[in-house]
C-alpha positions in Angstrom: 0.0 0.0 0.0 1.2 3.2 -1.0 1.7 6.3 1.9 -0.7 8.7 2.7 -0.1 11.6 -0.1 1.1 15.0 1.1 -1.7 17.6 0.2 -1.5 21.3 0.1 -4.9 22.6 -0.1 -5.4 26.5 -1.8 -8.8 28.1 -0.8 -10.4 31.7 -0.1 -12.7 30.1 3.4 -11.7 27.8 6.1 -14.2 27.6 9.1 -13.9 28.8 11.9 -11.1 31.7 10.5 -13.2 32.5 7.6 -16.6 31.5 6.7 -19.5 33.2 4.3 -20.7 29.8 3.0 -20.6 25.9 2.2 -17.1 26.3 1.1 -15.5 27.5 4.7 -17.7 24.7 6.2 -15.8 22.3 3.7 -12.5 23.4 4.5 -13.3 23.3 7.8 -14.3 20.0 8.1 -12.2 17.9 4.9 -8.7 18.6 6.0 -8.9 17.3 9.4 -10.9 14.3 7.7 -7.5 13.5 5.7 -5.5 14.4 8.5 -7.0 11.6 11.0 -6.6 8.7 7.9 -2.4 10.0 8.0 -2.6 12.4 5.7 -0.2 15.3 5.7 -2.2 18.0 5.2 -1.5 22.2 5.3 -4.1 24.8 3.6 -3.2 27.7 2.5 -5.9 31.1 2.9 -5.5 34.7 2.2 -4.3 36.9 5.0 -7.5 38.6 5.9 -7.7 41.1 8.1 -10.7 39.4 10.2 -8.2 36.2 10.0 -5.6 38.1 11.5 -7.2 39.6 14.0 -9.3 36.1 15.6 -7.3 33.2 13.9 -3.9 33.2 16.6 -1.6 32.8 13.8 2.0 33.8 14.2 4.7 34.9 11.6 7.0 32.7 10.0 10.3 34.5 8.9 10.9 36.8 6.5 9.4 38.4 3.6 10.0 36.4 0.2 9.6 37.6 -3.6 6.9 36.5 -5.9 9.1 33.5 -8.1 6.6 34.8 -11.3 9.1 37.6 -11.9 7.8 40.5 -10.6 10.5 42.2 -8.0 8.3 44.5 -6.7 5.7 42.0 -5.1 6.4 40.8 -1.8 4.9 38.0 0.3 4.7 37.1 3.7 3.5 34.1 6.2 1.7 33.3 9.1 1.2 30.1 10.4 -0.6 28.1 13.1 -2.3 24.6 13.9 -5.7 22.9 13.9 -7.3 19.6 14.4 -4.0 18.3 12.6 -3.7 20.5 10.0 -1.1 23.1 9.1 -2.5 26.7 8.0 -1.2 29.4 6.4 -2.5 32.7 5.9 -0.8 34.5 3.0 -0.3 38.3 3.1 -0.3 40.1 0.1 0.9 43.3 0.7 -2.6 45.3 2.2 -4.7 43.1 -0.7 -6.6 41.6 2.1 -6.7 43.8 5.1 -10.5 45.0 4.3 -13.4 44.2 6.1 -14.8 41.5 3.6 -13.2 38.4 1.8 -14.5 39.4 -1.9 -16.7 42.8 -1.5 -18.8 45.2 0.4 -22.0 46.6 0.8 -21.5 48.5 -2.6 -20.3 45.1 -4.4 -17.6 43.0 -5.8 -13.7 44.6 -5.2 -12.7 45.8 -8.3 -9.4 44.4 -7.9 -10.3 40.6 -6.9 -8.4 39.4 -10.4 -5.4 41.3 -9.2 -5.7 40.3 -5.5 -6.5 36.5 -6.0 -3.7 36.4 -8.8 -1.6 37.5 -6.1 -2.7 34.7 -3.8 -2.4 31.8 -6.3 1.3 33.3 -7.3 1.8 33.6 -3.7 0.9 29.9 -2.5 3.0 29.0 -5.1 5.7 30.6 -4.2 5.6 30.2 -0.3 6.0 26.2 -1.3 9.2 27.0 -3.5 10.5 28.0 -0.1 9.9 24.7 2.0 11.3 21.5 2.2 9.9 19.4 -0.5 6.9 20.1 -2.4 3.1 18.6 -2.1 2.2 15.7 -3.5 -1.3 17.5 -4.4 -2.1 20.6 -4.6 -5.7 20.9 -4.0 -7.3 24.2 -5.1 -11.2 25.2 -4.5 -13.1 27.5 -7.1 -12.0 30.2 -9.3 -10.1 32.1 -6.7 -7.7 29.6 -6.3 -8.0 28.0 -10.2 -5.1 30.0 -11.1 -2.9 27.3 -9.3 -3.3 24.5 -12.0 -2.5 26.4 -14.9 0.5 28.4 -13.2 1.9 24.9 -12.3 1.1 23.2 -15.7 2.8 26.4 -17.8 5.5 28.5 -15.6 6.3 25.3 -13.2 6.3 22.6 -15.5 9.8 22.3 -17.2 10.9 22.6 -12.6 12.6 19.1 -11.5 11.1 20.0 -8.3 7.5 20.4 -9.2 7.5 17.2 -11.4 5.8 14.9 -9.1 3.2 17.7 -7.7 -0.7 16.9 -9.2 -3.1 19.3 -9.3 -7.1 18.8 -8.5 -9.1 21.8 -8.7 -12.8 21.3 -7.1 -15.9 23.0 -8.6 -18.3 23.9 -5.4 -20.1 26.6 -7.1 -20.3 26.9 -11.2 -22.1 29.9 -11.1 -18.9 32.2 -9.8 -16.0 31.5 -12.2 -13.9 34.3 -11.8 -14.3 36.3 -15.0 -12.7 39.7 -16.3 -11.8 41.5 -18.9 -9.0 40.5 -20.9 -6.7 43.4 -19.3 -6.9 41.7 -16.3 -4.8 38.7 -17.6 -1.2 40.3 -17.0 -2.0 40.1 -13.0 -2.0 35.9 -13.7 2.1 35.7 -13.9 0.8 33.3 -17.1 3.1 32.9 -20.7 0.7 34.9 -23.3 0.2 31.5 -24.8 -2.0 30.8 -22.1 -4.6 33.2 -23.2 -6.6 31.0 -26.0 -8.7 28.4 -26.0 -7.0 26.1 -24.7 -6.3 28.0 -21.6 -7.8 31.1 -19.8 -9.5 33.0 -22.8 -13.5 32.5 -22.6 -15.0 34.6 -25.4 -12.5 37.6 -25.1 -12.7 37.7 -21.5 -10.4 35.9 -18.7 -11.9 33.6 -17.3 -9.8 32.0 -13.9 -12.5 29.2 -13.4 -11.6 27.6 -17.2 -7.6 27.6 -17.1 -8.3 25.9 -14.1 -10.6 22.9 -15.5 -8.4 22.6 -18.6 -5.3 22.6 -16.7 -5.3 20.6 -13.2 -5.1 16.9 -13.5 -8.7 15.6 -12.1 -11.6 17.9 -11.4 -13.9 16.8 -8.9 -17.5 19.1 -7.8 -19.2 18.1 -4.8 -22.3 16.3 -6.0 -22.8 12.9 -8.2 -25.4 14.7 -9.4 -24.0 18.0 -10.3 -21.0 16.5 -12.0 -23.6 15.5 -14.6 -25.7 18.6 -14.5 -22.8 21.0 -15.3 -22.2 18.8 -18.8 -25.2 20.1 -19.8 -26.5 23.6 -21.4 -28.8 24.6 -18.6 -26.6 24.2 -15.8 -23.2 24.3 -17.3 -23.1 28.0 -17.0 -21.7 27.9 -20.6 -18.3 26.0 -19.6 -20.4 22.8 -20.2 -18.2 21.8 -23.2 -15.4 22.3 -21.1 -16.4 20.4 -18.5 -17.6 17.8 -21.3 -14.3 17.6 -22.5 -12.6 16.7 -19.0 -15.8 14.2 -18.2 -13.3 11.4 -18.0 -11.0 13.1 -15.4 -13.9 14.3 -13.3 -15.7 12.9 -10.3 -18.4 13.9 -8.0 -18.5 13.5 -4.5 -21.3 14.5 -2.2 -20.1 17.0 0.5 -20.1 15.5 4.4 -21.2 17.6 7.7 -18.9 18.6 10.5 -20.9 16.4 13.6 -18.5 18.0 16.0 -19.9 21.3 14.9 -23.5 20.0 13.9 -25.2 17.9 16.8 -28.4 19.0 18.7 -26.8 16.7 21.1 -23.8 19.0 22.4 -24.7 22.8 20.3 -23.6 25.3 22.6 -25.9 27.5 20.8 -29.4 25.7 21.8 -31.1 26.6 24.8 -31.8 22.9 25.4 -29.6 19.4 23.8 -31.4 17.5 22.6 -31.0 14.1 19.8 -33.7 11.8 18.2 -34.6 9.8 21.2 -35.3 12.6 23.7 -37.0 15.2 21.2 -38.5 17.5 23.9 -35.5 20.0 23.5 -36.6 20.3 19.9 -40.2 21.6 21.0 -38.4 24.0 23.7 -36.0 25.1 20.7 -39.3 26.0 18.7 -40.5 28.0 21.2 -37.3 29.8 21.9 -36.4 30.7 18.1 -40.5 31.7 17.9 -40.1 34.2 20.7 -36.4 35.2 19.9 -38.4 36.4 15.9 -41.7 37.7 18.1 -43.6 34.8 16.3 -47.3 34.8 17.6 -49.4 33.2 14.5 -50.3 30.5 16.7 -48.2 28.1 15.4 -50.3 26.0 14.4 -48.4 24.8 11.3 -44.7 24.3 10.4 -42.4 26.6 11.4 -41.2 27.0 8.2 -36.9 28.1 8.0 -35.3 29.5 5.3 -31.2 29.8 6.0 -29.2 31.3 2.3 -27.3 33.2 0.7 -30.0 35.6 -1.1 -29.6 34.8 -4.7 -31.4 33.7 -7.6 -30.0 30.4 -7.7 -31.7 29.8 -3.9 -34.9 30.3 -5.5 -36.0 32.8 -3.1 -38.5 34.0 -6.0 -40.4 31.3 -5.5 -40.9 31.6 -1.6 -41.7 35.5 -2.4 -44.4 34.6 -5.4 -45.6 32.1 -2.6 -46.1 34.2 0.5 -49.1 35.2 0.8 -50.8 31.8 0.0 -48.1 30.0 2.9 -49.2 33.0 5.5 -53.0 32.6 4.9 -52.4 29.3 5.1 -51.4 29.7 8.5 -47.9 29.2 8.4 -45.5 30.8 10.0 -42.0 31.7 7.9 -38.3 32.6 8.8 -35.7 34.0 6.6 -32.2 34.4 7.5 -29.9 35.7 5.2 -27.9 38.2 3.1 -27.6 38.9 -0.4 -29.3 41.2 -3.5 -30.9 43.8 -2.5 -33.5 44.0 -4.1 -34.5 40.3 -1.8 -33.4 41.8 1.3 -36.0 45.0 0.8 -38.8 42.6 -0.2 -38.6 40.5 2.7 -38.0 43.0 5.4 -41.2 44.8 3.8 -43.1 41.6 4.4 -41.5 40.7 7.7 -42.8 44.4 8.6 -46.3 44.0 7.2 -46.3 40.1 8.6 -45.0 40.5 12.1 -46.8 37.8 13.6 -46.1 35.1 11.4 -42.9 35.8 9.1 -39.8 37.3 10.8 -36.5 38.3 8.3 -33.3 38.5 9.4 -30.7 39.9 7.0 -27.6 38.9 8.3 -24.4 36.6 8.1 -24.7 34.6 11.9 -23.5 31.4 13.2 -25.3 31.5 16.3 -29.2 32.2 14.6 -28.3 29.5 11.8 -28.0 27.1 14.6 -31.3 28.7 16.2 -32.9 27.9 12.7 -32.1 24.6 12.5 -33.1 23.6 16.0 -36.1 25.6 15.9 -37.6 24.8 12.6 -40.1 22.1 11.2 -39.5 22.4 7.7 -36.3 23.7 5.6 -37.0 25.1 2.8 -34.7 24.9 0.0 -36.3 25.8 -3.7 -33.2 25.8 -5.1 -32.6 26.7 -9.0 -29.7 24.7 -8.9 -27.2 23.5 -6.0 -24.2 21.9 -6.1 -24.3 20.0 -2.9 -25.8 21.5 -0.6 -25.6 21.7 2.7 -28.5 22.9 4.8 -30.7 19.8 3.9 -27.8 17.7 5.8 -27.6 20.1 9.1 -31.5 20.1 8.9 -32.0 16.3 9.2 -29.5 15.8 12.1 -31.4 19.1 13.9 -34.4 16.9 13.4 -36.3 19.9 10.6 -37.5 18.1 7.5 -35.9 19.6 4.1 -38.0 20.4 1.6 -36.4 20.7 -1.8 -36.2 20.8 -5.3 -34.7 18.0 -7.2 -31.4 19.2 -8.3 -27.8 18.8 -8.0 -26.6 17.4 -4.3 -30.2 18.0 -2.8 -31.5 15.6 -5.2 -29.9 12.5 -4.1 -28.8 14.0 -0.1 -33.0 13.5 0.8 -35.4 10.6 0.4 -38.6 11.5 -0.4 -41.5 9.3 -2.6 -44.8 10.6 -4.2 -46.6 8.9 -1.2 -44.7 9.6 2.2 -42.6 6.4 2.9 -42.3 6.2 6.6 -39.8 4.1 7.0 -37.4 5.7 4.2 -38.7 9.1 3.6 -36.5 11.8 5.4 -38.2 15.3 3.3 -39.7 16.3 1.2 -39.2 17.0 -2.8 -40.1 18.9 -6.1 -39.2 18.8 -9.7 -40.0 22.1 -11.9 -39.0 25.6 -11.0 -42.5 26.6 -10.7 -44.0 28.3 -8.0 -47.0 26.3 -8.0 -45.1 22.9 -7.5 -43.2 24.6 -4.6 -46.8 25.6 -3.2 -48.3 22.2 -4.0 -45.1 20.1 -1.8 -45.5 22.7 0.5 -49.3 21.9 1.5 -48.4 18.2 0.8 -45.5 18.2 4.1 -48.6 20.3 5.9 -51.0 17.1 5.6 -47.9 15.3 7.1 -47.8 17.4 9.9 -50.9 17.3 11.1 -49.9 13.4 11.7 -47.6 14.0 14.5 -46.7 10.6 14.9 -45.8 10.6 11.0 -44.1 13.8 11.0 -41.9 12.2 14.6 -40.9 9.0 12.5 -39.8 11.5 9.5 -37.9 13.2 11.8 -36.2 10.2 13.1 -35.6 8.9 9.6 -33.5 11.9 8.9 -31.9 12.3 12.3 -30.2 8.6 11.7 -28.8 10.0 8.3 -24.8 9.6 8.8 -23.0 12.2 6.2 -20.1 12.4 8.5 -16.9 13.2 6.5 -15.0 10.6 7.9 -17.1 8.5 5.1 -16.4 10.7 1.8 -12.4 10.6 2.9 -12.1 7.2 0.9 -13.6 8.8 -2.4 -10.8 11.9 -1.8 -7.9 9.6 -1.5 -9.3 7.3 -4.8 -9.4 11.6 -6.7 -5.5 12.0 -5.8 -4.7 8.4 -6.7 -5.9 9.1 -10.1 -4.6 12.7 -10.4 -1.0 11.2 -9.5 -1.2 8.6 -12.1 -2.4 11.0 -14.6 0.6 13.7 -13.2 3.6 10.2 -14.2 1.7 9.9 -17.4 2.3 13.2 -18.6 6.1 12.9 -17.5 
């Protein structure tokens, strides 16, 4: 048997030292995964200031130059350990000491393809430093794409990078890092690697694409998704890309953090609780319901709603919905950030609705927790989704997703036309309608009403294991291929 590779993992989030989404939660929870099967593991994140200023990281010595040429750029390196895991926050000059990872309240930084350039470059050169390089180098989403094809161009006639594979993981195809085609000369990349064959989408650099075309597997976080994305309506037109690459890429479904995610020991709940003593559940209820001043007698399912506030979430199709879920008697919770134009139509209705729908716009650990424990149903009407993640903290907090049949979310939660009670564990529906949301909506309301039904659901999904400790397996068998592709191509 071969040893345990050496991995070197290049992201923009790592929970708990920076979070906005899925992706911190992964990083959080998949290196210390690898690290307890012997893997040497060490991630790499951009200096942030928030990082900086919470994460207890110390210096390592001395500044060192960018190995891409350009004398003026400096980088330096802070370390620490966690859960058996090395990390490394990179400091690009001030690139990253701002309040936010990749924007503010008035949008995207205009500068993200010059400041994750620099942190690609960076990571790359920080490991030109140490003693011996990764076996893989494992980079997640566009901001950290540019690894791959910096390796496979500028790095690839190196003795020392020879044996190094790259895998580049797709959590989110919607966001692929694209700019204008000025913004290629911040990528450190030979001008050959601006065609079709390499960063160049349509005119435009696109960070997301050198990636897929240049690391040695691709992996996205779904079995499902991996097929979606190789089509035209969710391939976010890289689908022939991604076509072209479909016998180098796998999908694995994305696990949950237990040590993190357990009604059993969450300092955040006013009462524990786990699927054999469910009275903290009902004690949750009533705290999250007077914690939103809830008072629409509660006599349906407290319905959550934890996401980002985007068009992909679907959150169209809770707003077209309202009004038929609130006379229905149904009480609704939204917690979230995102558009604006979302925000303003759900504080308006949370204002006109006080009794039964409460909205808070905000990023926070502590009230997703609150959700989750509190809840009856999840509601997640996604457009598309990758994974997924909510579903999977939902069932273990003992609230019943309620989905739509895409991507990770498809496969994560059982669900048949009639409820199954000894498989079922949510609910689902197929077209992006609003009145097959509605319609699988009042269908988990007639369950409901069955508490004993609605308990065994709940228990159905509670005794769902998606700990990572059972995906590592599938990550080891994604950098044994990437290493035997890596000695084929010498």
């Amino acid at each position: 048997m071969s040893p345990p590779p050496r991995v070197a993992m290049v992201a923009s989030e790592m929970y708990p030292f920076a979070k906005s989404g899925g992706l911190g939660d992964v990083l959080g929870a998949l290196p210390p995964a690898l690290a307890r099967q012997g893997v040497g593991v060490s991630v790499f994140l951009p200096a942030y200031k928030s990082l900086l200023k919470n994460g207890g990281f110390t210096p390592v010595d001395g500044d060192f130059p960018d190995i891409f040429g350009d004398a003026e750029d400096h980088y330096s390196l802070l370390k620490r350990s966690h859960e058996g895991t090395q990390v490394f926050a990179l400091r690009c000059g001030d690139l990253f000491d701002r309040g936010g990872f990749y924007g503010d309240d008035s949008g995207e930084y205009p500068d993200n393809p010059l400041r994750f350039s620099r942190f690609c470059r960076g990571v790359l050169s920080a490991l030109e430093r140490m003693n011996g390089r990764p076996d893989i180098l494992h980079c997640h989403d566009w901001q950290s794409a540019l690894v791959p094809a910096l390796l496979k161009t500028r790095l690839a006639g190196s003795p020392a990078w020879s044996r190094t594979a790259s895998v580049l993981t797709i959590h989110n195809l919607g966001y692929q890092g694209r700019y204008g085609s000025q913004e290629f000369l911040h990528t450190g990349l030979p001008p050959e690697a601006f065609g079709i064959d390499g960063v160049e989408y349509y005119g435009d650099l696109n960070l997301l694409k050198g990636g897929i075309v240049c690391a040695e597997v691709v992996s996205t976080v779904s079995e499902s998704y991996a097929q979606e994305i190789q089509t035209p309506e969710q391939g976010q037109g890289l689908e022939g890309v991604i076509a072209s690459r479909a016998g180098d890429l796998l999908g694995i479904m994305n696990g949950v953090d237990y040590a993190v995610w357990d009604p059993a020991r969450d300092p955040h709940l006013t009462v524990p609780f786990n699927r054999e003593e469910m009275e903290g559940k009902a004690i949750c209820r009533r705290a999250l319901r007077a914690e939103l001043g809830l008072k629409g007698g509660g006599r349906g399912p407290l319905c959550v709603m934890i996401s980002r506030l985007a068009s992909q979430k679907g959150v169209e199709l809770l707003l077209a919905t309202l009004d038929d879920l609130l006379w229905m008697g149904l009480e609704v919770a939204v917690l979230g950030t995102g558009e604006v134009t979302y925000e303003t139509t759900l504080r308006r209705a949370a204002e006109r609705y006080h009794r039964q729908m409460a909205f808070r716009g905000l990023f926070s650990e502590r009230m997703a927790h609150l959700f989750f424990a509190g809840g009856d149903l999840l509601l997640m009407p996604s457009r598309y989704e990758p994974s997924g993640l909510n579903q999977l903290y939902a069932m273990r907090y003992g609230t019943l997703p309620l989905v739509r049949t895409v991507g990770g979310l498809a496969t994560s939660v059982v669900a048949h036309p009639e409820v199954d009670l000894e498989r079922d564990t949510g609910f689902q529906f197929q077209g992006f309608h609003p009145g097959e949301f509605l319609w699988a909506v009042v269908r988990a309301c007639r369950v409901f009403e069955d508490k004993a039904a609605w308990r065994r659901l709940a228990w159905n999904a509670m005794s769902q294991d998606f700990g990572w400790d059972r995906v590592v397996p599938r990550y080891l068998e994604l950098y044994e291929g990437a290493l035997a592709r890596r000695a084929a191509r010498g």
